[in-house]
N, CA, C and O atoms as a GROMACS GRO file, in nm:
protein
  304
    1UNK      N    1   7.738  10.278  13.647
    1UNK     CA    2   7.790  10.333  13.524
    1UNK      C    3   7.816  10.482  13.543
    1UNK      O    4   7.732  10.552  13.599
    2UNK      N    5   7.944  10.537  13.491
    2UNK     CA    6   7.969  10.657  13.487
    2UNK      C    7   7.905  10.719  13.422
    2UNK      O    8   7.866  10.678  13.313
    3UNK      N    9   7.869  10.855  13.479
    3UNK     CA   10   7.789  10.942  13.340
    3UNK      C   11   7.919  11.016  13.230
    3UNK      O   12   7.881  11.075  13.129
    4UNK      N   13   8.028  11.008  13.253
    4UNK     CA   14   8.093  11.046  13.205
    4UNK      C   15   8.177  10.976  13.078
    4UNK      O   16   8.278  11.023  13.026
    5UNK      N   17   8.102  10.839  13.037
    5UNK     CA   18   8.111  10.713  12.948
    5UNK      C   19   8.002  10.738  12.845
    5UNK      O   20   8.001  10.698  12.729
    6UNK      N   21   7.890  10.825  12.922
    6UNK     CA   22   7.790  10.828  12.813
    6UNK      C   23   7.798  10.889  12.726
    6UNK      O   24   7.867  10.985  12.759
    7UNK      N   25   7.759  10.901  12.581
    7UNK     CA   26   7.764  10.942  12.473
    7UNK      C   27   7.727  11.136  12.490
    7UNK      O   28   7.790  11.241  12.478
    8UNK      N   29   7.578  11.089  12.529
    8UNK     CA   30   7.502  11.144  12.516
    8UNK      C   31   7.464  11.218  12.682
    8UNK      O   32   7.448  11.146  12.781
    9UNK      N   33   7.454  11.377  12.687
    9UNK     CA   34   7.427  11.440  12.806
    9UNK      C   35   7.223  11.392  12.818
    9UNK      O   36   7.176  11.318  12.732
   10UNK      N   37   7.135  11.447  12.929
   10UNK     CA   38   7.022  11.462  12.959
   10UNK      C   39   6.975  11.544  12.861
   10UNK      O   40   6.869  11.513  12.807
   11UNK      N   41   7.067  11.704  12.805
   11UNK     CA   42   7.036  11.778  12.697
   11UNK      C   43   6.946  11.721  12.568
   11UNK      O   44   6.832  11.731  12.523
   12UNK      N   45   7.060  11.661  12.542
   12UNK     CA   46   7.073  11.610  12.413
   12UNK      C   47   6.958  11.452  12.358
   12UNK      O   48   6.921  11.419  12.245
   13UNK      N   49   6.930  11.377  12.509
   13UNK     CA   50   6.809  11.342  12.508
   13UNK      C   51   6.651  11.406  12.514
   13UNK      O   52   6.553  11.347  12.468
   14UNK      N   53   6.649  11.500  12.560
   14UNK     CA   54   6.557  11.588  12.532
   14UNK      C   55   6.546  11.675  12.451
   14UNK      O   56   6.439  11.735  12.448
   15UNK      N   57   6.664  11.716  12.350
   15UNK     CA   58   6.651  11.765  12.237
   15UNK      C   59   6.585  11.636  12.140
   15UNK      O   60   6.490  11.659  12.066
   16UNK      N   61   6.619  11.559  12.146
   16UNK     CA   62   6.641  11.424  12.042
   16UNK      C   63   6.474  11.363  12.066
   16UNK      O   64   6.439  11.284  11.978
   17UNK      N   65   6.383  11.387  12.162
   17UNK     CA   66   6.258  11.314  12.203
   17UNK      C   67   6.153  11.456  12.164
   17UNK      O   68   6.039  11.440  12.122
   18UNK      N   69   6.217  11.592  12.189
   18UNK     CA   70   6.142  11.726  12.093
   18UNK      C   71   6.138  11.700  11.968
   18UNK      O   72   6.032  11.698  11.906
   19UNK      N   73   6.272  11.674  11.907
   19UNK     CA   74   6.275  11.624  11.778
   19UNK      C   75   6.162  11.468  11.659
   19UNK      O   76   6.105  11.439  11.553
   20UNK      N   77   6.187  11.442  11.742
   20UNK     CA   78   6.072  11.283  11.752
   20UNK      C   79   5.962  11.309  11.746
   20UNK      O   80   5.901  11.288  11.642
   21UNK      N   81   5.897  11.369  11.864
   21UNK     CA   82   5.768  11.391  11.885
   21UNK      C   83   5.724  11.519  11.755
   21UNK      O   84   5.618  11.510  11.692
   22UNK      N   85   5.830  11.637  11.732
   22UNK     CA   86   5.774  11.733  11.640
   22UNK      C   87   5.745  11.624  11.450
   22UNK      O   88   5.656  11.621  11.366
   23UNK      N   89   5.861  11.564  11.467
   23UNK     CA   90   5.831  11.439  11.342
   23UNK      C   91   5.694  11.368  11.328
   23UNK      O   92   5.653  11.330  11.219
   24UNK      N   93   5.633  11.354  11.432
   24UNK     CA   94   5.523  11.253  11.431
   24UNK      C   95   5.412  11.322  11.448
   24UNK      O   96   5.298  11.276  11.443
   25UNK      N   97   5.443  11.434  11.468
   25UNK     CA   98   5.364  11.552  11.422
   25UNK      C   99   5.260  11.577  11.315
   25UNK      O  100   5.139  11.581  11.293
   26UNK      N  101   5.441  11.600  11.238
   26UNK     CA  102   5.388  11.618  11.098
   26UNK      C  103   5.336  11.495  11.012
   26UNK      O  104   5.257  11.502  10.918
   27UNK      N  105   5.386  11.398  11.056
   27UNK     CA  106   5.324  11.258  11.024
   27UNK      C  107   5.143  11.244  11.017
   27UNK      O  108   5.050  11.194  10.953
   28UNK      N  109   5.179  11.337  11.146
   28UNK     CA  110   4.973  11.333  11.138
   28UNK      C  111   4.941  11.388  11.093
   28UNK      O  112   4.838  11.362  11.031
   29UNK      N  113   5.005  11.517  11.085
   29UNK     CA  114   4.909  11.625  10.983
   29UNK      C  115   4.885  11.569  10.816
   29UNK      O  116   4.790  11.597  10.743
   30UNK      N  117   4.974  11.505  10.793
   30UNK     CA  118   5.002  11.431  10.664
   30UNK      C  119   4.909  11.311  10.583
   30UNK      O  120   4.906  11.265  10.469
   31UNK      N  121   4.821  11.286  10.735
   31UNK     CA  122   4.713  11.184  10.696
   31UNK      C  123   4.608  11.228  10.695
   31UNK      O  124   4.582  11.348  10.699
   32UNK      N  125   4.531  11.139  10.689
   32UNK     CA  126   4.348  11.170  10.582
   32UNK      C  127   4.284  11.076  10.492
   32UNK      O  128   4.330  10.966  10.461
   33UNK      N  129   4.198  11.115  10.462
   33UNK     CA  130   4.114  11.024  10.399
   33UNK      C  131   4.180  11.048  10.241
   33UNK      O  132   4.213  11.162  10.210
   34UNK      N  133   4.194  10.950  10.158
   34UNK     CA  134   4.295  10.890  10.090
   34UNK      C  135   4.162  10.900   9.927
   34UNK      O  136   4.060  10.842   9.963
   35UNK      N  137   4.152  10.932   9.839
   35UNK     CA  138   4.063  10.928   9.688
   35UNK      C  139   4.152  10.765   9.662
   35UNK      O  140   4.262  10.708   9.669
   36UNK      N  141   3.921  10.736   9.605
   36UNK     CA  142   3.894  10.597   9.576
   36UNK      C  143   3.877  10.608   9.405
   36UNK      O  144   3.876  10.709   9.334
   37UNK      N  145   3.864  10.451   9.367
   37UNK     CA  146   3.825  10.519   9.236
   37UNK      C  147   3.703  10.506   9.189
   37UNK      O  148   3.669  10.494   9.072
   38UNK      N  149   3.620  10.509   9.313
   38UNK     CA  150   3.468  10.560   9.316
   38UNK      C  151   3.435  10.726   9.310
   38UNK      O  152   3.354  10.786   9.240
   39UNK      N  153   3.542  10.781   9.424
   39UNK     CA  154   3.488  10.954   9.472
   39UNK      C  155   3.692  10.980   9.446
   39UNK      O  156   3.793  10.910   9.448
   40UNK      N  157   3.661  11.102   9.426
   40UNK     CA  158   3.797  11.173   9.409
   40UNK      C  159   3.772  11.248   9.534
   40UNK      O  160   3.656  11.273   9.565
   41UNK      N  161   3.899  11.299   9.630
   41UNK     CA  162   3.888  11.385   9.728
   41UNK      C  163   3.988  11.438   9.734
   41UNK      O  164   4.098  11.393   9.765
   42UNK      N  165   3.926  11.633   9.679
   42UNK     CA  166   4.035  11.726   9.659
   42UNK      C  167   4.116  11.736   9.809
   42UNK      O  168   4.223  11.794   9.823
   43UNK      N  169   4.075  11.697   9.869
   43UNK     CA  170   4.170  11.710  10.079
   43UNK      C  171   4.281  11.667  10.043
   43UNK      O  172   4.376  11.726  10.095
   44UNK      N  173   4.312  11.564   9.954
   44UNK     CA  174   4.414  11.555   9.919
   44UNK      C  175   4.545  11.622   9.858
   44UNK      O  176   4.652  11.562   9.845
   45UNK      N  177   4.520  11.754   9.821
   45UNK     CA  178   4.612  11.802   9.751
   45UNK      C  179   4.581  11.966   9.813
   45UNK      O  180   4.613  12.067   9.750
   46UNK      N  181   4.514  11.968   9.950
   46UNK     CA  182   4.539  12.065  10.058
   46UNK      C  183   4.679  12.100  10.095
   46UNK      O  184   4.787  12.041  10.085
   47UNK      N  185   4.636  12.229  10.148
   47UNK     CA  186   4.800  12.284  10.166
   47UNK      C  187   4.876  12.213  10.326
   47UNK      O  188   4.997  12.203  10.348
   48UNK      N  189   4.822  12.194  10.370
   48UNK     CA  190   4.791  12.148  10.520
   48UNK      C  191   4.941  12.017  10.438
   48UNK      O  192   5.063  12.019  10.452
   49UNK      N  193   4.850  11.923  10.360
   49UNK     CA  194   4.930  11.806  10.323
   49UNK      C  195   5.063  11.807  10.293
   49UNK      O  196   5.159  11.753  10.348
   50UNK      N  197   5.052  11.896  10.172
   50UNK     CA  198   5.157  11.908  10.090
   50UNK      C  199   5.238  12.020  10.081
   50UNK      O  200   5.321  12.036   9.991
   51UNK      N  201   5.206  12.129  10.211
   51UNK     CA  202   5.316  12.221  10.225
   51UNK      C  203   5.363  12.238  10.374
   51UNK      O  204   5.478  12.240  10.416
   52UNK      N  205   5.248  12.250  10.441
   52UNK     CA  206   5.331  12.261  10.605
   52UNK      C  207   5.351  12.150  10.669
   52UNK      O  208   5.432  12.170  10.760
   53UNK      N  209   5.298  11.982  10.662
   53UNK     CA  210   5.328  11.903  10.690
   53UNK      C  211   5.484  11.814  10.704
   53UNK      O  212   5.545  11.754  10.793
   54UNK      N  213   5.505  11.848  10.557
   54UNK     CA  214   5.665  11.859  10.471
   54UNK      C  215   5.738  11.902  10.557
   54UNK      O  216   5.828  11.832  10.605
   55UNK      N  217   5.712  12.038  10.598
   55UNK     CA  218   5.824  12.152  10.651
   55UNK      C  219   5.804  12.118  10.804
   55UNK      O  220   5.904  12.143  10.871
   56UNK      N  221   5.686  12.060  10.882
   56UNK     CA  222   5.726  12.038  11.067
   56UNK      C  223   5.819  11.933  11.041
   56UNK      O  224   5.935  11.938  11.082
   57UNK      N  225   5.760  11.811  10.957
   57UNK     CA  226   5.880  11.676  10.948
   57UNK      C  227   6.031  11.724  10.915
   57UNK      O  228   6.116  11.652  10.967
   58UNK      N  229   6.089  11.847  10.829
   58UNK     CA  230   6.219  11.872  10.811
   58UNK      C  231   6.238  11.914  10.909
   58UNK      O  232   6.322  11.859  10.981
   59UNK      N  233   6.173  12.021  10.949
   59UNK     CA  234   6.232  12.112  11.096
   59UNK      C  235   6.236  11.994  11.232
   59UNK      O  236   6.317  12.029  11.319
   60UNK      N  237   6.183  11.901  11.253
   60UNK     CA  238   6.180  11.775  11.289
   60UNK      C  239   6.299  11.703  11.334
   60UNK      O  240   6.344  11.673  11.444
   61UNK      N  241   6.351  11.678  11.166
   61UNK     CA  242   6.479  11.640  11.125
   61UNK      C  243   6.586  11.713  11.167
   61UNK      O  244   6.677  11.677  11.240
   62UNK      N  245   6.567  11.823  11.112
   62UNK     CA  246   6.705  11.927  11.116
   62UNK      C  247   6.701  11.928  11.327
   62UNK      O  248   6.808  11.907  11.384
   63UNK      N  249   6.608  11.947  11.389
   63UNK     CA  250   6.587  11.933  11.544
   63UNK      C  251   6.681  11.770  11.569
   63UNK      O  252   6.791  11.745  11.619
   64UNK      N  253   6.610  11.713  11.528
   64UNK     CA  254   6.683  11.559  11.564
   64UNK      C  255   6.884  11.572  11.568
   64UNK      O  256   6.969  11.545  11.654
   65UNK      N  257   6.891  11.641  11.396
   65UNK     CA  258   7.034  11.598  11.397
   65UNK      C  259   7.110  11.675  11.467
   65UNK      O  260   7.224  11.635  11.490
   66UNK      N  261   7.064  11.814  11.523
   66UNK     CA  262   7.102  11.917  11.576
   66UNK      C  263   7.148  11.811  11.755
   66UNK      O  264   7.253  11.800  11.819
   67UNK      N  265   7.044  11.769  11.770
   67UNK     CA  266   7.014  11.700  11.919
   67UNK      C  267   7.122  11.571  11.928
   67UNK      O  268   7.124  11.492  12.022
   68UNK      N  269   7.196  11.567  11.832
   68UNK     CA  270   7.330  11.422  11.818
   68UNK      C  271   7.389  11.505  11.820
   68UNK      O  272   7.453  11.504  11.925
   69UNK      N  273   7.426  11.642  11.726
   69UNK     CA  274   7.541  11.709  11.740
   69UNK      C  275   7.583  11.783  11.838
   69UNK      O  276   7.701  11.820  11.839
   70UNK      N  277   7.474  11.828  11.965
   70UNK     CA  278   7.497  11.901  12.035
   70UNK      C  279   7.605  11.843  12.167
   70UNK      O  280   7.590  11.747  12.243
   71UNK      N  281   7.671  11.902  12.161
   71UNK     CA  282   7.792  11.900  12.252
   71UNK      C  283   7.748  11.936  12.431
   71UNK      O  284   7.746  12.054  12.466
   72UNK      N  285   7.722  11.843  12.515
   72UNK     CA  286   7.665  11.882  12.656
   72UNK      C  287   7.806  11.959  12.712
   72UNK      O  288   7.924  11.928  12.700
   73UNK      N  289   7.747  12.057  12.767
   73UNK     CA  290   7.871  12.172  12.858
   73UNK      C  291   7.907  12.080  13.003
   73UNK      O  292   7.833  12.058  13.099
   74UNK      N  293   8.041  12.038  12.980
   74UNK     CA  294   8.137  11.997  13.070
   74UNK      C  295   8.103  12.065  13.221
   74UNK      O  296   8.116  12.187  13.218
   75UNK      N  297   8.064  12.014  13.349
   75UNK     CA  298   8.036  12.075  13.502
   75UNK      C  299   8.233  12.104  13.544
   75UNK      O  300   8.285  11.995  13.566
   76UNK      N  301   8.299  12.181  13.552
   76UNK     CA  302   8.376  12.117  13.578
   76UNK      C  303   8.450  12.275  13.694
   76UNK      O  304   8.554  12.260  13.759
   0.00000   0.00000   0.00000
């Protein structure tokens, strides 16, 4: 197979697997122990959860779509 058929440069796969991995990231930061309706648990409404978790998963995103749009530089 030609590399020159492929969509996608080596770049742009390794932008796209930075992107992924920074997503699943924030995925983790995002989890925790979950309020029953025995015990309430304020961890839940930590900033950790509900403000920087949010923002690695966008920057994540915005990394991902950046990593489809990027155009690999022609050897030529």
């Amino acid at each position: 197979m030609d590399k020159k058929n492929l969509a996608f440069g080596r770049m742009n796969f390794i932008l796209l697997g930075l992107g992924m991995l920074i997503v699943v990231i924030g995925f983790i930061l995002m989890s925790g122990d979950s309020s029953t309706t025995e015990a309430y648990n304020p961890d839940i409404f930590s900033a950790r959860r509900i403000k920087v978790a949010p923002i690695v998963c966008l920057v994540g995103f915005v990394s991902m779509i950046y990593a489809v749009v990027h155009k690999p530089k022609d050897k030529e």
